[in-house]
C-alpha positions in Angstrom: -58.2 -50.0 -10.8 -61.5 -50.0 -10.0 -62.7 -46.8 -6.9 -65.2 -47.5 -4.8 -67.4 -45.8 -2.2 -69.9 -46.3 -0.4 -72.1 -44.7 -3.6 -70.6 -46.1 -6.8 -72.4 -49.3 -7.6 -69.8 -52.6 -8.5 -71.0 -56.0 -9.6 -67.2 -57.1 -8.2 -67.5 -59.0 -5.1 -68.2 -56.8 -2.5 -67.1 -56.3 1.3 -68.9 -55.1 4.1 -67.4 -51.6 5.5 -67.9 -52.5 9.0 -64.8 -54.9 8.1 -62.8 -52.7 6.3 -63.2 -50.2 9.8 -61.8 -53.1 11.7 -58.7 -53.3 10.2 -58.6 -49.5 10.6 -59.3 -50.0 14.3 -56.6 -52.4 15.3 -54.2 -50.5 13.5 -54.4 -48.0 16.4 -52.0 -44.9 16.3 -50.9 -46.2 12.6 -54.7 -46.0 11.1 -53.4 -43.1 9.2 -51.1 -45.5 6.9 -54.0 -47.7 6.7 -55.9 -45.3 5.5 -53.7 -44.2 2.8 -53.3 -47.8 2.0 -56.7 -48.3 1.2 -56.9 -45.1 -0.7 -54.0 -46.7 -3.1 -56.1 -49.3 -3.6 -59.7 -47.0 -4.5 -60.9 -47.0 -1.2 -62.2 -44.4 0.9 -65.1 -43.0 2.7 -65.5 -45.9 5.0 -69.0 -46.6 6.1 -69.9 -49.4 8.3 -72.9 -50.9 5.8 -71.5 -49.8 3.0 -69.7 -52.0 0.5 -66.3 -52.0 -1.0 -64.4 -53.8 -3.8 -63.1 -57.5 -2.4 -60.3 -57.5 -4.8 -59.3 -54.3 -3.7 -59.4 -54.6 0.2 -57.3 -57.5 -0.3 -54.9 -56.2 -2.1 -54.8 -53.6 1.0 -54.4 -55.9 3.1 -51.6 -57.7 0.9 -49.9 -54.3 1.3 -50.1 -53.8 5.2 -48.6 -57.4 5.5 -45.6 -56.3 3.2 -45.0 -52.8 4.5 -46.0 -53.3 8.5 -45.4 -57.4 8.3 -47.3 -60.7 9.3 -47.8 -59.8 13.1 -49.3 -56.9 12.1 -51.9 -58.6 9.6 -52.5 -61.0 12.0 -53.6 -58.4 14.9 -56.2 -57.1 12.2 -57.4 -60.4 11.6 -58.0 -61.1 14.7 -60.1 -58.3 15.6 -62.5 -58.6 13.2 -65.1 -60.6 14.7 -65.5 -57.6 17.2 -66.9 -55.7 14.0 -68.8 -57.6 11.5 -72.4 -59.6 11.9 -72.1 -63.0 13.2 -74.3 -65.5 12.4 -76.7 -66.4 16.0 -76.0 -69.2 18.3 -72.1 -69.5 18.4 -71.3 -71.4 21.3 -69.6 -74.7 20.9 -66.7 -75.6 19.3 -68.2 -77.5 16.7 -70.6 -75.0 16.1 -67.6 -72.2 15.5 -65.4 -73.6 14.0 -68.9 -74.4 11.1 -69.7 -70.8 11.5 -66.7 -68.9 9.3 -68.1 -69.6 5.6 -71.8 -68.1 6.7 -70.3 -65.2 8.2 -68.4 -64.4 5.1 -71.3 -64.9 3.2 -73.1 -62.4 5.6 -70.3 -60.3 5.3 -69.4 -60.6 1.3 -71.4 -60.2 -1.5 -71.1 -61.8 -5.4 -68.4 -64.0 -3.4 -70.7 -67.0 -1.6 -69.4 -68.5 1.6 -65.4 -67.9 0.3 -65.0 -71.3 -0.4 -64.5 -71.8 3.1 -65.4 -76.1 4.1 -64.5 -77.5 7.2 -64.5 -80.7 9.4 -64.9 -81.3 13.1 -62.2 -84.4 13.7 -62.4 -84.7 17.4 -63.4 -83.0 20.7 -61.9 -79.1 20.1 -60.5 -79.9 16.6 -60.7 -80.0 13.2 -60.0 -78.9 9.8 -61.0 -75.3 8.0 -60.3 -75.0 4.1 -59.9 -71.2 2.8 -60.1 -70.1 -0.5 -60.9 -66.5 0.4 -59.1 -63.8 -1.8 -57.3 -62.9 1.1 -53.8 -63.8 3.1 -53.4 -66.6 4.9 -51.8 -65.2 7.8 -55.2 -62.7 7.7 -57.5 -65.7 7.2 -55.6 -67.8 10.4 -56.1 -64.6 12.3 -59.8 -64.4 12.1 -59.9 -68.2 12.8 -58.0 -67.2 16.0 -60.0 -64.3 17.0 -63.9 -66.3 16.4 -62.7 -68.4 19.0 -61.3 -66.3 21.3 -64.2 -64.0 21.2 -66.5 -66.4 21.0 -65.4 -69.4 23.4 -62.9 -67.4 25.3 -60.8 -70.3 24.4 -57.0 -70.0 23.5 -56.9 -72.1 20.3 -53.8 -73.2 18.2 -54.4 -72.3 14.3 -52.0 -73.6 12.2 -51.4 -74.3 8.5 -51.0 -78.6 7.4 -47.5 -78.7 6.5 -48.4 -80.9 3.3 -51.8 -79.5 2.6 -52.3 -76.5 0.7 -51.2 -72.3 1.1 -51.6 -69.4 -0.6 -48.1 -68.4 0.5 -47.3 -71.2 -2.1 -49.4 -70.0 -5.0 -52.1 -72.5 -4.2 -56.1 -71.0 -4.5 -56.8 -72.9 -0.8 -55.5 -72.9 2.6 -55.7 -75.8 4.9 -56.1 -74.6 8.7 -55.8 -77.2 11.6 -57.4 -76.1 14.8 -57.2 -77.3 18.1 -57.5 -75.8 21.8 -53.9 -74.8 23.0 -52.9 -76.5 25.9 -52.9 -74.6 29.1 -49.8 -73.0 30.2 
C-alpha cells in the first residue's frame, strides 16, 4: 500500500487535504476513528494543501461507510463543499449542478474532472454522471451539499433506477436531481 504525506511525492491521482479534513470535521466527536481509518489506509499528517493518494482516501471512505454506515458517509459528503475550492460564480441551478466535474478537477490531481458529465433537463433538474473512485452514497452527498450551500435550496438527489451504480459493480453513477418539494 502505498503511504503518503504531505512530503512523499506520488504520480497516483492525488487529493486535496483540505478534503480529507472535511471528512475529519463532520465526523465530530468520532474524528478519532477517522483518523485511524485513514492511517490504515497510509494516511496521515493532514494538511489543508497538501495532497494525498485518491485510491487511498477512497478506500477510507469505503471503510467509514462499512464500519459507521451510509448515513454516516453521507453527512461527510455533504460537508465538503464547506472545505474545498469552488470554482467562482455558482449561483443558478444550471450553473451548479455544471460546476461538480471542475471542482474535482480543482480539487484532484492525475484524475481530470472524475469523469463527472451532466445535463440540465428542465427548470431545477437534470442529470449528473459519476465515475469518481469514490461511493455513491459519498458522491450523492456532495451533490446534496453544493446545493444546499450554494442555492440554499433543499434538492432531491437520487440514483436512476435503470441507469447505472457503483453499488452494482458498474464504473458510473447516474444521479437525478431536482428541487424537493416544499413541506
Amino acid at each position: 500500500m502505498l503511504t503518503t504525506s504531505p512530503t512523499s511525492p506520488t504520480t497516483a491521482p492525488t487529493v486535496r487535504g483540505g478534503n480529507i479534513l472535511s471528512m475529519l470535521s463532520a465526523m465530530g466527536a468520532f474524528r478519532p476513528m477517522g483518523e485511524r481509518i485513514l492511517q490504515d489506509h497510509g494516511i496521515a499528517f493532514v494538511s489543508p494543501d497538501a495532497w494525498y493518494d485518491l485510491a487511498s482516501y477512497a478506500l477510507a471512505l469505503r471503510t467509514i461507510a462499512t464500519r459507521m454506515g451510509a448515513n454516516t458517509l453521507f453527512m461527510i459528503g455533504k460537508e465538503i463543499p464547506n472545505h474545498i475550492d469552488l470554482p467562482p460564480g455558482l449561483d443558478r441551478f444550471e450553473v451548479v449542478v455544471g460546476s461538480f466535474g471542475p471542482a474535482f478537477a480543482m480539487n484532484h490531481r492525475g484524475a481530470g474532472a472524475g469523469g463527472i458529465t451532466y445535463e440540465v433537463t428542465g427548470d431545477w433538474t437534470g442529470r449528473i454522471v459519476s465515475a469518481t473512485p469514490y461511493p455513491c452514497d459519498f458522491d450523492r452527498s456532495v451533490i446534496t451539499g453544493f446545493f444546499e450551500k450554494l442555492l440554499g435550496a433543499r434538492m432531491r438527489v437520487a440514483h436512476d433506477a435503470f441507469g447505472p451504480c457503483k453499488k452494482r459493480g458498474d464504473a458510473t453513477c447516474l444521479h437525478i436531481v431536482s428541487r424537493a418539494s416544499a413541506s
